[in-house]
Every structure is written in C-alpha cells, then in structure tokens.
LOFIKOL-864590 format. One record per residue (C-alpha): residue number from 0; residue in three letters; x, y, z. Coordinates in Angstrom, 2 decimals, decimal comma. Layout:
% LOFIKOL-864590
NODE    n  res     east    north       up
NODE  NUM  ALA        X        Y        Z
...
END
This chain:
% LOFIKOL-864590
NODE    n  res     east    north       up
NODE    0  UNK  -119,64    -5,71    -7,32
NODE    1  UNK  -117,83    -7,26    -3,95
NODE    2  UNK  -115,55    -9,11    -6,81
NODE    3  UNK  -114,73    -5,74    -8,97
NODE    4  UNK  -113,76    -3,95    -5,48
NODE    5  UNK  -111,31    -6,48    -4,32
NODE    6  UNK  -109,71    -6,79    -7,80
NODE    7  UNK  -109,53    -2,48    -8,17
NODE    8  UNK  -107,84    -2,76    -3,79
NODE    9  UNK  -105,55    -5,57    -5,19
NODE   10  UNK  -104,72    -3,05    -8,34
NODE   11  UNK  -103,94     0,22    -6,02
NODE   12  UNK  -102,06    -1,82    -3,88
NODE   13  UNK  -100,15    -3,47    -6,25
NODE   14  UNK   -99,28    -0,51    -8,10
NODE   15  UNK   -97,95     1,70    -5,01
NODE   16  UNK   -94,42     0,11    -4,92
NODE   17  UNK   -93,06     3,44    -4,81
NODE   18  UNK   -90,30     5,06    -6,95
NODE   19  UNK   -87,34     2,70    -7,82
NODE   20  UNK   -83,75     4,15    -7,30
NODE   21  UNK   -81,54     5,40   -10,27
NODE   22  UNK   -78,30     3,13   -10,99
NODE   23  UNK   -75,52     6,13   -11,23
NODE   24  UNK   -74,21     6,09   -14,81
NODE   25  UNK   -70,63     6,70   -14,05
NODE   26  UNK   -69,04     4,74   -10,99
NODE   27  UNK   -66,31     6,40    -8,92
NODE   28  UNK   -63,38     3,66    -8,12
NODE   29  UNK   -61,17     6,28    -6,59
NODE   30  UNK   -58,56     5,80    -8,91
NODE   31  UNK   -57,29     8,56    -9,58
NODE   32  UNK   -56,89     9,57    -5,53
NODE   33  UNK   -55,30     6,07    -5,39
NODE   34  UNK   -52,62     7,23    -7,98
NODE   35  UNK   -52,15    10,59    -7,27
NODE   36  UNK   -51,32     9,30    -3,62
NODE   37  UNK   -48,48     6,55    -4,89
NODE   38  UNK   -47,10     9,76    -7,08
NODE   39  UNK   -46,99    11,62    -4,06
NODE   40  UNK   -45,06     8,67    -2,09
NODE   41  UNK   -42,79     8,03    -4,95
NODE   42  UNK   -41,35    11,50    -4,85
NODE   43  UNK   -41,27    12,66    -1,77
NODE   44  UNK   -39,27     8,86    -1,24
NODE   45  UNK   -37,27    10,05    -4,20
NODE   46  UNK   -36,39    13,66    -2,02
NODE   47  UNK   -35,70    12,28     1,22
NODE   48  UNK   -33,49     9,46    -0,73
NODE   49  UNK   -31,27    13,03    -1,93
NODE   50  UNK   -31,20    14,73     1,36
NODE   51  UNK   -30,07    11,66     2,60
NODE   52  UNK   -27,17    11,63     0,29
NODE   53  UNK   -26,40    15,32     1,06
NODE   54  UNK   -26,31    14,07     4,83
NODE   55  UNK   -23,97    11,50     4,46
NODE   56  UNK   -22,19    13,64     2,60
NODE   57  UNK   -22,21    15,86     4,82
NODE   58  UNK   -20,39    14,17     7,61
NODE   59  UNK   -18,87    17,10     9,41
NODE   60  UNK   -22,11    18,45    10,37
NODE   61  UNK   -24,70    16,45    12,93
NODE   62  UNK   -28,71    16,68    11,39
NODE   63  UNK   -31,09    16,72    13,22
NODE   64  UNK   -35,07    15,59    12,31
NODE   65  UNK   -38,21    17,49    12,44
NODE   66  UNK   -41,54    16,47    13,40
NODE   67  UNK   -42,52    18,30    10,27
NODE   68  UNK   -40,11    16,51     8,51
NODE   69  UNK   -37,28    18,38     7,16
NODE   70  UNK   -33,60    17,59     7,91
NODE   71  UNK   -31,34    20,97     9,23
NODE   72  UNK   -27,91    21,12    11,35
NODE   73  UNK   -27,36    24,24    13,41
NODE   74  UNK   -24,38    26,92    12,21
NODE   75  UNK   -24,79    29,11    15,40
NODE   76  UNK   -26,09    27,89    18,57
NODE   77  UNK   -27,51    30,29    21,18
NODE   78  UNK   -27,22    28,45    25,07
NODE   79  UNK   -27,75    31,42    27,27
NODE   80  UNK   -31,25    30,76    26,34
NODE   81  UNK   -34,32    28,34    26,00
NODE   82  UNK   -36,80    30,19    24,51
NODE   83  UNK   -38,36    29,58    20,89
NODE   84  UNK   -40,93    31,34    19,16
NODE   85  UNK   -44,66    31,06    20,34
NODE   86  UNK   -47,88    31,91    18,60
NODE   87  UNK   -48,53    35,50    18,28
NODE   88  UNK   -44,39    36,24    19,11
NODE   89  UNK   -43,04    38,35    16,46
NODE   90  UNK   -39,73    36,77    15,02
NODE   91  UNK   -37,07    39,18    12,24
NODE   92  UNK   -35,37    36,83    10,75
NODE   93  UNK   -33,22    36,44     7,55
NODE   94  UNK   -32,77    33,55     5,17
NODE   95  UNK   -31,57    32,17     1,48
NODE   96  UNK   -33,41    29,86    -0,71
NODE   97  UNK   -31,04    26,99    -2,33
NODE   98  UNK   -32,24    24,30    -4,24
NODE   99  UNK   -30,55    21,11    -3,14
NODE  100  UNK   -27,28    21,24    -5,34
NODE  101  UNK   -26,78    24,61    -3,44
NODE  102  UNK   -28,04    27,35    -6,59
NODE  103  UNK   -29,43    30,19    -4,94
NODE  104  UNK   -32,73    30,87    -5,94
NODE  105  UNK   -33,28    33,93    -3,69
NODE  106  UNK   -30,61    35,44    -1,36
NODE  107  UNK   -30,63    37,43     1,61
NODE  108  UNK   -30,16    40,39    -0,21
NODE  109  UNK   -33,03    39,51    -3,02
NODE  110  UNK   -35,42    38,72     0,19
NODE  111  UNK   -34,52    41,25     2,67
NODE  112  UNK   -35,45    41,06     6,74
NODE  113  UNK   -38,19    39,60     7,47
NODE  114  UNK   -40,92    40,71    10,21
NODE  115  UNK   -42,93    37,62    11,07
NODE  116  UNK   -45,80    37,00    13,41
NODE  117  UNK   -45,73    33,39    14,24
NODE  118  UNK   -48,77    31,44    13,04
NODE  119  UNK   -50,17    34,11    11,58
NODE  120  UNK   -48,75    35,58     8,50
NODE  121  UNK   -48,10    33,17     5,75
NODE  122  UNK   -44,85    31,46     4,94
NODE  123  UNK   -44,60    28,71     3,36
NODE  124  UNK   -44,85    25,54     5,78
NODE  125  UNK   -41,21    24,20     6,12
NODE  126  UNK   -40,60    27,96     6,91
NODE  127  UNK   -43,17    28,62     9,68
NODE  128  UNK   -41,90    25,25    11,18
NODE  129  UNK   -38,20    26,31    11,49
NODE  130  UNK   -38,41    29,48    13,12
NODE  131  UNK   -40,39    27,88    15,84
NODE  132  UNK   -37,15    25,98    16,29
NODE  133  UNK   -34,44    28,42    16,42
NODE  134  UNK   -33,71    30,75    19,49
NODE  135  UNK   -32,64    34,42    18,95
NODE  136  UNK   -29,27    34,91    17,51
NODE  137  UNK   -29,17    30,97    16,55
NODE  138  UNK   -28,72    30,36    12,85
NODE  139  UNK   -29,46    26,87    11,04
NODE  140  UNK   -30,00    25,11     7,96
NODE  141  UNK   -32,76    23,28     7,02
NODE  142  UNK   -33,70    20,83     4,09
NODE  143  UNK   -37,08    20,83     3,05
NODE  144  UNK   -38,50    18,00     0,90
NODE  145  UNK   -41,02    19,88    -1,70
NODE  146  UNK   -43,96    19,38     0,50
NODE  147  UNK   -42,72    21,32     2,91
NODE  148  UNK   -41,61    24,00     0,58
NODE  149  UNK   -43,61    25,05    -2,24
NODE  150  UNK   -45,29    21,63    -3,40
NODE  151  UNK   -46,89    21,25    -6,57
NODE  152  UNK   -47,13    24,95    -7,64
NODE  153  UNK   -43,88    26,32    -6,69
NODE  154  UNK   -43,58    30,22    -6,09
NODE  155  UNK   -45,19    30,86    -9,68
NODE  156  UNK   -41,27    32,88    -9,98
NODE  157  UNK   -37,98    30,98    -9,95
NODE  158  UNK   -39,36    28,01    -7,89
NODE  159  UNK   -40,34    24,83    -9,92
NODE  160  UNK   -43,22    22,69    -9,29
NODE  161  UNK   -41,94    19,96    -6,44
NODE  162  UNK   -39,08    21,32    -6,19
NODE  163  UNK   -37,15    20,31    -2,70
NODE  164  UNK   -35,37    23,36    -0,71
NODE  165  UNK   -32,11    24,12     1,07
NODE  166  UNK   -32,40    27,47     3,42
NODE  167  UNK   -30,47    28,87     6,03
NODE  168  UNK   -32,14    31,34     8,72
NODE  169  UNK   -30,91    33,57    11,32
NODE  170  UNK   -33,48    34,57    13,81
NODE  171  UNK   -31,98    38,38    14,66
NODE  172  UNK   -34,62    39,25    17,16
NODE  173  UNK   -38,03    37,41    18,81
NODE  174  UNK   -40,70    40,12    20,59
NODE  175  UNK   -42,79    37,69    22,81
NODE  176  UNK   -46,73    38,59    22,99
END
C-alpha cells in the first residue's frame, strides 16, 4: 500500500508542470516600421536637397533656419519691436500657398484673413511654427519640407500627398492674452 502511495505522489507531482507557453504563429521583425522610416528619410533628404537649390538660387535674399525645420527669408522687417506671438495671443494674419516652383495653390484672396489663436486652433504645423516667428507688421517667406506642411495626406483639395510648400505671411495684428 506504502509502495502504491509513493508511486500515485510521484504521478501528481510529476504531472503538475503547469501550462506550457504558446509559440506566436506570426513573428513581428519590424520591417515594415524599418522601411517606412528609410522612405521617410529618403524624401524629406530629397526636399531639403530642392529648397536648397531654391536657396542658392536665391542669392539675393539671406535664409534663415528653423528649429522646426523649414527655411524662410524675411520681406518686411518690423524693429520698433520684439515681441512674437505667445500661447493663447490671438495673431490675423494673411498668407499664399506655393508649391516649390512658385504655382499658387491658394492665394490670399482664395484664403482670406485669418483670426488665429496661437496653439490652439489648428493649422497645419509649418504654419503654427511661423507665426510664432514673425512680429506684427513683419512679413516673411517660409519653405516647408512636406512634413511640415501637409505630409502624407495633403489637404484632401489641391494639395498632393508629400507635397513640400512655399508661403508667405504677413502678421497684420497680434492681441496678447
């Protein structure tokens, strides 16, 4: 009986191993990230390489650099002041869209004056970065490589997908909060 106990404890024991994990079926190598990345270098390499054509082209006129990354070179400068827009300031401005060979995609007239509240009504990014730049009365423009402008989707209008921007802006007015 002793002998048929310790054999059914050695059984129970031996048994209770406890669930073994599931190998995944599919593995993940992050492939597709990995090349969707390089894409995403190649062309916006491919962008900056044409604005900096248009630059040194463009040798009249001294560009300056972003932290966002666009390229712009100021039309109108304002020096009886300092002060740019803030979060929560509202800005009226006015601006163009250009593609880089200078066709207007949207003008002035086709987009009107603009009543902006910085930070918190949405432009698109190159956009909300500039007018944080410019004073009142100060008028620039700004190249904007496609991730700065529409990206992948465009405007779902007239604007391609990654298609890189030329804009001017005039800030008219800027009503600190």
């Amino acid at each position: 009986m002793r002998l048929v106990s310790v054999i059914f404890l050695m059984i129970i024991f031996s048994s209770c191993g406890g669930p073994k994990p599931r190998k995944p079926v599919q593995t993940k190598s992050g492939s597709f990230f990995k090349a969707s990345i390089e894409r995403s270098q190649k062309l916006l390499e491919d962008e900056e390489g044409k604005i900096q054509n248009i630059i040194k082209l463009d040798s009249l006129k001294h560009y300056s650099h972003s932290a966002s990354g666009s390229w712009y070179h100021y039309l109108a400068v304002n020096d009886t002041t300092e002060y740019t827009p803030k979060t929560d300031d509202l800005v009226v401005f006015n601006y163009d869209i250009l593609t880089l060979n200078n066709d207007t995609i949207y003008s002035k007239k086709d987009i009107g004056v603009v009543t902006y509240k910085v930070d918190k009504q949405e432009l698109f990014q190159g956009l909300r970065d500039a007018v944080k730049l410019l004073k009142v009365h100060e008028r620039a423009t700004f190249l904007f490589p496609s991730s700065l402008a529409f990206g992948y989707h465009g405007d779902e209008n007239k604007i391609g997908s990654n298609t890189p921007l030329k804009s001017t802006i005039t800030i008219l007015q800027i009503e600190k909060q």
